[in-house]
C-alpha positions in Angstrom: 91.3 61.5 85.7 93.4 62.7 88.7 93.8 66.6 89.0 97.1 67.6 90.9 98.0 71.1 92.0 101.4 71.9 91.3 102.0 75.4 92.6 104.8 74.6 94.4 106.7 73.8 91.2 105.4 76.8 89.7 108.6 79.0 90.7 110.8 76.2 90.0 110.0 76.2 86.0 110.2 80.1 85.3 113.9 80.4 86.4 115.5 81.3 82.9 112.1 80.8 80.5 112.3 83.6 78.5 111.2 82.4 75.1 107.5 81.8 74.0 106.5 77.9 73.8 105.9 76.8 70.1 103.8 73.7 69.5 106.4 70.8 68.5 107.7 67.1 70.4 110.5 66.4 72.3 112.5 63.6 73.8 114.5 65.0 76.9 115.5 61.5 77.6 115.8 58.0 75.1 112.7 57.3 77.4 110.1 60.5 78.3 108.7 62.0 75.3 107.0 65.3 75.6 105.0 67.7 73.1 103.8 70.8 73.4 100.5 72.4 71.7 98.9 76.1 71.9 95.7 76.5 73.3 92.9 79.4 73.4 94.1 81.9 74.7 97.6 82.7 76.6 98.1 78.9 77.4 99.7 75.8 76.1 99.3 71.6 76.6 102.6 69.6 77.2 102.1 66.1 77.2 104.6 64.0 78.7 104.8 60.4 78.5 107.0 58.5 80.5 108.3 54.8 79.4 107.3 52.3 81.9 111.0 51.7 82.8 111.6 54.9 83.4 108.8 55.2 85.8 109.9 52.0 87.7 113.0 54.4 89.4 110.4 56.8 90.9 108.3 53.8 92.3 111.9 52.5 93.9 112.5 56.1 95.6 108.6 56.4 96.1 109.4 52.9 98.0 112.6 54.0 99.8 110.6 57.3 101.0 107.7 54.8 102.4 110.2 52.8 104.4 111.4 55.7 106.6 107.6 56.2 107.4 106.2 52.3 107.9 108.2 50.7 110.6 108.3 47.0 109.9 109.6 44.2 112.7 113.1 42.7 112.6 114.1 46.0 110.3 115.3 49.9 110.8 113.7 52.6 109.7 114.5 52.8 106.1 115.6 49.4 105.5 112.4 47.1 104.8 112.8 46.1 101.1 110.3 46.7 98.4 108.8 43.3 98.4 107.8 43.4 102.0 106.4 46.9 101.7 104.5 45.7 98.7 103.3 42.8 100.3 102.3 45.1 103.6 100.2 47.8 101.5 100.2 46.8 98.0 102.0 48.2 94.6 99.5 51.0 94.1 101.0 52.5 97.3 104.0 52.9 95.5 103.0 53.7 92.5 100.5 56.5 93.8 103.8 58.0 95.9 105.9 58.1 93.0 103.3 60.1 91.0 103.0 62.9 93.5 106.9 62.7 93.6 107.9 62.6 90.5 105.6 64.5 88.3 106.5 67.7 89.4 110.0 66.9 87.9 108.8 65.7 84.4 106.8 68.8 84.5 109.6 71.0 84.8 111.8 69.0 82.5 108.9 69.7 79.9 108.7 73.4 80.5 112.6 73.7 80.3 112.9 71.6 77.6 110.1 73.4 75.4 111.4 76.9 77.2 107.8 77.6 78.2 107.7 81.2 79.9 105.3 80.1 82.6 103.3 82.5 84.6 100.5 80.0 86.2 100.9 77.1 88.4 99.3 74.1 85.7 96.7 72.0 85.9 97.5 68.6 85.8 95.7 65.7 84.9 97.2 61.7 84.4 95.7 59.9 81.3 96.9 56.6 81.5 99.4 54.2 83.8 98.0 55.2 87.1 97.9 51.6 88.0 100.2 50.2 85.4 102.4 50.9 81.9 104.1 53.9 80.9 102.5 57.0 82.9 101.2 59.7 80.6 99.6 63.7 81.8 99.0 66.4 80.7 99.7 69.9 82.0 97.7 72.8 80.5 99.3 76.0 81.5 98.9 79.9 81.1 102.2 81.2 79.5 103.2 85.3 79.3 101.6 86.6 75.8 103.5 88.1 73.3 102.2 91.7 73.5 102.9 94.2 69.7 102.8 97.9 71.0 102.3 100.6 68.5 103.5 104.2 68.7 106.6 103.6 70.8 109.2 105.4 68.7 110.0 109.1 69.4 108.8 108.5 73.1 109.3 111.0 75.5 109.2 111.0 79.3 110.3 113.6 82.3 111.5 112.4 84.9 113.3 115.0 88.2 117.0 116.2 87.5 119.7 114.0 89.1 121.5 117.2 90.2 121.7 118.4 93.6 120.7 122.0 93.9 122.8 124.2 96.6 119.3 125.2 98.2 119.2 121.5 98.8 122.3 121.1 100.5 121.3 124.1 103.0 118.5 122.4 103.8 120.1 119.7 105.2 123.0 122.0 106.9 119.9 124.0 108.6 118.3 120.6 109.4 121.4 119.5 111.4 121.5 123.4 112.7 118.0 123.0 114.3 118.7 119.4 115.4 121.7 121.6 117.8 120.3 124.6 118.7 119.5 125.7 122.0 116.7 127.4 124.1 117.1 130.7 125.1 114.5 132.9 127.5 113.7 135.9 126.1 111.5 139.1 127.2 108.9 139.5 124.4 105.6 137.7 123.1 105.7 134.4 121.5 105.5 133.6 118.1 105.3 130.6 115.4 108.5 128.7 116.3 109.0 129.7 120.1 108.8 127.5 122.5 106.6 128.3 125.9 107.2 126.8 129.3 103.3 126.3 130.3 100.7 125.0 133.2 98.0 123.3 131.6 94.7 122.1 132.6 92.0 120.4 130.1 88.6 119.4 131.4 85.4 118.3 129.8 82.1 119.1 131.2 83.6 120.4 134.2 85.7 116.9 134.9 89.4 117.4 134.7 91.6 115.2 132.4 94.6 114.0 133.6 96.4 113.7 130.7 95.8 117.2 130.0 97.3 118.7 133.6 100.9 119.3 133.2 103.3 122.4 135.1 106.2 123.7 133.5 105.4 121.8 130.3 108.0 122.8 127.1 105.9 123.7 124.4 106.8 124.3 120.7 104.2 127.0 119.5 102.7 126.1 116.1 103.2 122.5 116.6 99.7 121.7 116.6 100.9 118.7 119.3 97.3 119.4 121.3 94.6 121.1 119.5 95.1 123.9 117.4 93.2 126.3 119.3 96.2 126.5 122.2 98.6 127.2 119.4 96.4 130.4 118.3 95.8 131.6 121.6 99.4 131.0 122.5 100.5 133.8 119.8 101.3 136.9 121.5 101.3 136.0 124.7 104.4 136.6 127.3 105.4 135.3 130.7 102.7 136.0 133.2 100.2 135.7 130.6 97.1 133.0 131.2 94.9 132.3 128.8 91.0 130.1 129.1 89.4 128.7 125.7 87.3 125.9 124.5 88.1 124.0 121.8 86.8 121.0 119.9 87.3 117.6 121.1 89.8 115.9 118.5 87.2 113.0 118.3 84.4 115.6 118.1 83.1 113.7 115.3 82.5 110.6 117.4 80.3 112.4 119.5 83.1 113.7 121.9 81.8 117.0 124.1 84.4 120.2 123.8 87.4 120.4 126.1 88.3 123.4 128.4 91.8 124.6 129.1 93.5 127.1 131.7 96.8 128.1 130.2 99.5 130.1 132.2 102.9 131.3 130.2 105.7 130.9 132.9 108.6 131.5 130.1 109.1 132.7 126.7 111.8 130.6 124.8 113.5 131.3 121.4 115.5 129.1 119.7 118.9 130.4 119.1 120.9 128.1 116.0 124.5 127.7 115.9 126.5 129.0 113.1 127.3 126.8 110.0 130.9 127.0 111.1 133.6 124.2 110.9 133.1 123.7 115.0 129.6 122.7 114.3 130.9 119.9 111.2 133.1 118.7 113.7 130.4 118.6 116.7 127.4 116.8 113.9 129.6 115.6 111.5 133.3 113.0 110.7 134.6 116.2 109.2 136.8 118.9 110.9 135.8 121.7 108.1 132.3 122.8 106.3 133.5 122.2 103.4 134.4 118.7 103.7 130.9 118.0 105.1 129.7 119.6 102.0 131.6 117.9 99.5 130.5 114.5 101.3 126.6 115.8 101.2 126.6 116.5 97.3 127.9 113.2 97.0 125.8 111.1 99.0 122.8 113.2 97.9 124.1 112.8 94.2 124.3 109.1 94.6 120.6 108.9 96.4 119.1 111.3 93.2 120.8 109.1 90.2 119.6 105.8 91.9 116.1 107.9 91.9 116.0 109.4 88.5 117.2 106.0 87.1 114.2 104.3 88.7 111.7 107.3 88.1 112.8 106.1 84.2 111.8 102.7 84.1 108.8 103.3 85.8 107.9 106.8 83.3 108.8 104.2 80.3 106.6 101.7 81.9 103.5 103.7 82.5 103.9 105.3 79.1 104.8 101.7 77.1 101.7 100.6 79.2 99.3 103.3 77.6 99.8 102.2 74.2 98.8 98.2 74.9 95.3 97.4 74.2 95.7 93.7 74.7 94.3 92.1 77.7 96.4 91.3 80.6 96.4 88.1 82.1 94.7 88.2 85.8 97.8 85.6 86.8 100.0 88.7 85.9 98.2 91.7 87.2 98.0 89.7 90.8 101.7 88.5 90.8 102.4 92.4 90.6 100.2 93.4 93.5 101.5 90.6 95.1 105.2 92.2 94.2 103.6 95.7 95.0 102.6 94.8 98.6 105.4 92.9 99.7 107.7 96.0 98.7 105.5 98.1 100.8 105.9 95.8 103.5 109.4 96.1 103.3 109.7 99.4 103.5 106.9 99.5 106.1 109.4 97.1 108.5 112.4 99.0 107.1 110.9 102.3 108.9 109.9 100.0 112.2 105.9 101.1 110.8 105.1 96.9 110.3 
């Protein structure tokens, strides 16, 4: 008995298969009869028989195919007739070539025929007319179970408003202002959002770093873009000001020794945001007034929240309708949706330039 693995086929026979197979025959042509019976579990058996006339036009393709790949003398590629190839390398080769070509087909014919919803490639095995006769198999394969679910009725789920909320629409408006403001020096201490022009020097164990020795360096105070300790002992400090701590190596955990740093404030910066004014909507934006920009945010934004409420309700449904089954689900399905699961991730990974 001769086991084929059909996976290949597998997404070929699911297109349209939404119906549960039922035991029951079938001829899907005046020469292949097929028949379909349940098995434990979520699986079924088609067996497919094949007349022997029927067979004998895969062997002439299975034939044709060989002839592009055996070069006989005195003929092109392609054009050495059966006989010779049979006389070359024997029947079986033909016969062997048509049953990897053609079974895949029958296969499908069976699972569309019988509208088997198939979520496993099958396992295949041929039964008879391997060497000669009509060519019978069988394919035992797992099919999606019918699932009851209880308790369904009266469901309830949340899911966020699809309404955009003004607060939401400054948000992005003071976004856009912070994106344009600009840097002004001003003559006071620094504080959470300032920015500080700054000579830095980090050392470790009395060896400086050079990545850590910068003059008239623009830093945002608060940003936590070096260790945190600079952004504490930055706080309050004005131009003129110098400043020498240790702090914790960022890989301190590793083993790393604590890092030194001389700090001198050269300038105090503040940043200064431009008004929510039409010039600014026609500097940032397509739009020569605010309210123009607005009335294209709350749309866009509206558009963006729908398309995420509606799929926040399918997957609410979901996670709900999934609480109430207590049948078993089939590993074949559990692993096609991690497989679905990590290829959207992927996607959206590559789609951020993060692949």
């Amino acid at each position: 008995m001769v086991m084929l693995g059909l996976s290949v086929i597998d997404r070929r026979c699911t297109l349209g298969l939404g119906a549960r197979a039922v035991a029951g025959h079938r001829y899907t042509r005046r020469t292949v009869k097929t028949t379909v019976e349940p098995q434990e579990g979520n699986r079924v058996k088609l067996c497919v028989e094949i007349d022997e006339q029927e067979f004998e036009k895969a062997v002439d393709a299975a034939f044709r195919k060989i002839a592009q790949e055996v070069r006989m003398p005195g003929f092109r590629p392609g054009k050495a007739p059966r006989r010779l190839l049979e006389s070359r390398l024997g029947s079986a080769a033909g016969r062997s070539q048509a049953i990897n070509d053609a079974l895949p087909e029958y296969y499908a014919d069976a699972v569309r025929d019988h509208e088997v919803d198939v979520i496993a490639p099958p396992e295949i095995s041929i039964t008879s007319g391997e060497e000669s006769g009509p060519v019978v198999f069988e394919a035992v394969v797992e099919v999606r179970p019918v699932i009851t679910i209880d308790g369904y009725r009266g469901m309830r789920v949340t899911v966020p408003s699809p309404n955009v909320a003004d607060e939401e629409i400054d948000a992005q408006f003071e976004r856009v202002r912070n994106q344009y403001a600009e840097l002004e020096v001003v003559e006071r201490s620094a504080g959470e959002g300032d920015y500080v022009t700054i000579d830095i020097e980090g050392s470790q164990n009395g060896e400086v770093l050079e990545g850590l020795v910068a003059s008239a360096y623009l830093y945002e105070v608060g940003s936590g873009a070096i260790v945190p300790e600079l952004d504490t002992r930055l706080v309050g400090t004005a131009a003129g000001d110098s400043r020498s701590f240790d702090a914790p190596h960022p890989n301190a955990e590793e083993g790393e020794d604590p890092l030194h740093f001389e700090v001198t404030v050269t300038e105090v910066k503040a940043k200064v945001l431009p008004e929510l004014d039409d010039s600014l909507a026609a500097e940032a934006s397509e739009f020569d007034t605010i309210a123009e920009w607005r009335e294209d945010l709350l749309r866009r934004m509206t558009q963006v929240k729908r398309a995420q409420s509606q799929m926040a309700v399918r997957e609410k449904i979901g996670e709900a309708l999934a609480e109430l089954v207590t049948d078993e689900v089939p590993e074949q399905l559990v692993a096609a949706e991690m497989q679905e699961r990590l290829q959207d991730m992927a996607m959206r990974l590559e789609a951020q330039g993060l692949s």
